[in-house]
N, C-alpha and C positions, 0 to 999 in steps of 0.2 A: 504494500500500500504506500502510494506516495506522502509522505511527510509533508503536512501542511505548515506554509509561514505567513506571518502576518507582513511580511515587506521582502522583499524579493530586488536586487540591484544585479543588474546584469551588464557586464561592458562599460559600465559609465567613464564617461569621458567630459574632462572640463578644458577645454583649450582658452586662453584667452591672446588675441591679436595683440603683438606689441610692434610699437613703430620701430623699426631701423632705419634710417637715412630719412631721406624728402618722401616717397614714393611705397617703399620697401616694410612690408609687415612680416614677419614669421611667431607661430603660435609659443605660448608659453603651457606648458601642458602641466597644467595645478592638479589635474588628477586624468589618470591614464590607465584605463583600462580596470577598472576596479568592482570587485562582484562580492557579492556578501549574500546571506539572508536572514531574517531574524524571526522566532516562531512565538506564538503568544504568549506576554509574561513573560520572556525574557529580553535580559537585559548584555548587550552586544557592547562590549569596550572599545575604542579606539584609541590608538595610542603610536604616538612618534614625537621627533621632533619640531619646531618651531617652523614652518612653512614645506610641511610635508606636504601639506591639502587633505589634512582634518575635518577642517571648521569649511572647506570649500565641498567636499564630502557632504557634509550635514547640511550645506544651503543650496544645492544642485537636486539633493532631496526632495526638499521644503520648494521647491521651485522659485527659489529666493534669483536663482541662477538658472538661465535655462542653461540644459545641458548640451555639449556638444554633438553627443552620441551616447547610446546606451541607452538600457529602457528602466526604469522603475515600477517595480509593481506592489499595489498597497491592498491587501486583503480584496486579491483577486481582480481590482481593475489597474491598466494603469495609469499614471500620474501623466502626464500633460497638459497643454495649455487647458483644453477642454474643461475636463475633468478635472481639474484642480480645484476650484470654486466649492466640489461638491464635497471632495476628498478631503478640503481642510478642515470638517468638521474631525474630523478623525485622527488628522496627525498635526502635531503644535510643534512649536521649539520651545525653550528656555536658552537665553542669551547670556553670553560669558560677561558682558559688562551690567550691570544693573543699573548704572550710572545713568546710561545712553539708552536703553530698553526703553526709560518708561518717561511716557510725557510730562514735563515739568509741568503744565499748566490743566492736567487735570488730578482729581483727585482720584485715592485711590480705589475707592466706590464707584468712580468711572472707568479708571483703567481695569478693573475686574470685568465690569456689567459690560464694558463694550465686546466682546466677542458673544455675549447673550445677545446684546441689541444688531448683530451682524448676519447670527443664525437665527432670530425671531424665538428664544427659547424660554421664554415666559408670556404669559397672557397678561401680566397688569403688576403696576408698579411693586406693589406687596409682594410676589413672586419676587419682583426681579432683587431687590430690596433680601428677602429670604436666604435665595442661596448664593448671593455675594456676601453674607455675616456668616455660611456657612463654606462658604470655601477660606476666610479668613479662616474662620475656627480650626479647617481642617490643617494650613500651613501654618498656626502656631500665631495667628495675629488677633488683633483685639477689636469688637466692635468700634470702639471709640475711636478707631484707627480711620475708618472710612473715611470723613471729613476731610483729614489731612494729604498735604501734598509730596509726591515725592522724598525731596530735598528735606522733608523731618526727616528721614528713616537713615540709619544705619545703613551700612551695605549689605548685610543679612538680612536686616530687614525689606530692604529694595528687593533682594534675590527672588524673598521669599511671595512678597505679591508678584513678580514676574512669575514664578511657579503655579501660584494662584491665577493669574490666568492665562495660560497656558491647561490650566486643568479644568478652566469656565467651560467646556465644550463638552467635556467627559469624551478625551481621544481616547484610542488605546493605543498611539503611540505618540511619542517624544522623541525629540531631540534636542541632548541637553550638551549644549556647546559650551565647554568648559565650564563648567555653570559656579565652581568651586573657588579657580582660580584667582580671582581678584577678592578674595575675604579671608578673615585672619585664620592660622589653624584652628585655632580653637572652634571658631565658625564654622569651617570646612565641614568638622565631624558632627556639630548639629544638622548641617544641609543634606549632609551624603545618608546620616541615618533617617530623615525624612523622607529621601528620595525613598529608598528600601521599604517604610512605613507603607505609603502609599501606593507602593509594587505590591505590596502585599494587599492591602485594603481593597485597589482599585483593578488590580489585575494587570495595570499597564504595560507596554515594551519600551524600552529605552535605548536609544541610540547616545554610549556616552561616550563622549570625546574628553581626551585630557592628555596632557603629557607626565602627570605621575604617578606612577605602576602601583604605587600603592594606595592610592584612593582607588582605581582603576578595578585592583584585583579584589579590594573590598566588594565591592557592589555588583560584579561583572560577572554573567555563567561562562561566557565568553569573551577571549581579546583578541582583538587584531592588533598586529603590529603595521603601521606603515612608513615606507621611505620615497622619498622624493616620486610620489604621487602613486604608489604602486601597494598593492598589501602586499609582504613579502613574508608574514606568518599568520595564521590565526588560528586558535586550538581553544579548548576547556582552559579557564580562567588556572586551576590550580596543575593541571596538565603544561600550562605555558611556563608560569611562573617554577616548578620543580622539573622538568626539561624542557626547556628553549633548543630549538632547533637550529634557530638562523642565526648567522654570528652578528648580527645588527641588532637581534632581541640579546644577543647572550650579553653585548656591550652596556643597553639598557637596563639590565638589571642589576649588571654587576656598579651603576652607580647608585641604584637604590642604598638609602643611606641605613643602616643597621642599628637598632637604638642597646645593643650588649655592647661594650668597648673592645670586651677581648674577641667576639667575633667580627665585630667590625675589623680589628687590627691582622686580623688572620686572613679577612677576605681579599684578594684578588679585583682590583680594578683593571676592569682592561678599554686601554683609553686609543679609541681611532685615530687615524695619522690623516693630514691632509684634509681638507675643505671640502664642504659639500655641493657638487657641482652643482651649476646653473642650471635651473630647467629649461633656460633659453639654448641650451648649449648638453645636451643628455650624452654621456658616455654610452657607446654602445656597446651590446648585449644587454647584462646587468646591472642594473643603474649603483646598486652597490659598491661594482668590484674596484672602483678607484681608492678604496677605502679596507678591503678585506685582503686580509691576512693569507687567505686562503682562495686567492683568485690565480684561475686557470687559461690558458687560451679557448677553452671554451665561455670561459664566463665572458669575454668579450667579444666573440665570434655571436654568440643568441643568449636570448632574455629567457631563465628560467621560469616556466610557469608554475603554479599552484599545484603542488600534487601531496596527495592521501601516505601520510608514515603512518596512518593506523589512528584507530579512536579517532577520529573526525581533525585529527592533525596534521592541519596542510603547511607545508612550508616550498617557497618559492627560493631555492637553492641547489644548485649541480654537487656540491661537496661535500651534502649533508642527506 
């Protein structure tokens, strides 16, 4: 029997044109060729470094971005211009900045109710009034909170009514774009065990982007690793983290910071050599092997594909 998923990415492709010369454009390739899928109730990690095409990932999705190529499919239709209108009652984002997310000049009582007042999902003010106090309640905020703007809140607090609506719609799935990253640790681990709350409560799926393995592997059934626009791992969240496959996940972990001294002091950091090429400029084969210890004339002759070591453990590597 075929294995049902609630989001399905197949080939996605994000090219974007950049000028060279008077005349002269060649594509910048932010994400290339990237396939994934994710089944209901779970919760899908992503995970790289800093202009892999993470966050271009998650808004190529959300059709924040049209995509270049490749198709997305969200609980059986798929996503395009079309269909998008009908589909976004069903998938939301949450934004890494809380800052820039939410409009200074309304309040938060509006920034909620507005995706009610977009999909018509109350019949009369009292409704609408009901469950904006009840989706505060559900992220941890206070009636009395309504009223105010923005710029009162905390950044945890801002995160938290971006969450809130984001959830006005009742998706079943998300995408939450770094959603951690710009709040103090302490923060982090109230947001990240809310997110979990709520997986549980609401049943959702989560598409979470982050660049640290360790909030990552807290929350995640599953991680993708990506590099310079490619997934080049992605396995069982505790299958990744206790063997790593790819020597790009193996370098990523070994700077996971360790909080014992004496094992931290025993661990092995193992630190890449050389720059990470331009996507204007892609080494060929595999976009890695400028960087890997373990690169072959093969690895620069063709691009390894995605392939099965077992338990649903794909890694995109010739030497592993």
């Amino acid at each position: 029997m075929t294995e049902k998923y609630l989001l399905e990415v197949k080939n996605l492709k994000q090219y974007f044109p950049v000028r060279v010369g008077t005349f002269k454009t060649i594509p910048l390739k932010a994400v290339d060729d990237v396939s994934f899928a994710i089944k209901p109730g779970e919760t899908l990690g992503l995970v790289g470094e800093s202009g892999c095409g993470k966050t271009t990932v998650g808004r190529s999705i959300m059709r924040l971005y049209e995509p270049t190529g490749g198709q997305v499919i969200f609980d059986g239709e798929e996503v395009n211009k079309k269909s998008i209108q009908k589909l976004r009652q069903g998938m939301q984002m949450v934004f890494q900045d809380p800052y820039s997310s939410l409009n200074p000049r309304m309040t938060v009582e509006d920034i909620i109710g507005e995706p009610l007042d977009v999909h018509k999902l109350y019949e009369n003010k009292a409704e609408r009034r009901e469950k904006i106090l009840g989706l505060m309640e559900l992220v941890g905020l206070n009636a009395e909170h309504a009223s105010r703007y923005a710029h009162e809140f905390s950044g945890g607090q801002r995160q938290r009514i971006g969450i809130a609506r984001a959830l006005a719609v009742n998706p079943k799935f998300i995408v939450c774009d770094e959603p951690v990253s710009a709040l103090d640790v302490s923060i982090q681990a109230q947001v990240v065990n809310m997110f979990e709350d709520l997986k549980d409560k609401l049943g959702v799926s989560y598409l979470f982007i982050a660049h640290d393995l360790l909030v990552v592997h807290h929350i995640s059934d599953r991680i993708a690793v990506m590099y310079l626009g490619k997934i080049v791992e992605i396995a069982d969240a505790d299958d990744l983290n206790n063997d790593p496959q790819h020597p790009y996940t193996l370098s990523l972990l070994s700077a996971v910071p360790i909080p014992d001294p004496i094992k931290a002091r025993q661990k092995q950091r193992i630190v890449l050599e050389g720059d990470v090429p331009s996507p204007l400029n892609m080494p060929t084969g595999c976009p890695f092997r400028t960087r890997c210890r373990y690169a072959t004339e093969q690895c620069a002759a063709e691009c390894p594909q995605l392939t099965d070591r077992g338990n649903g453990h794909f890694v995109a590597c010739w030497n592993k």
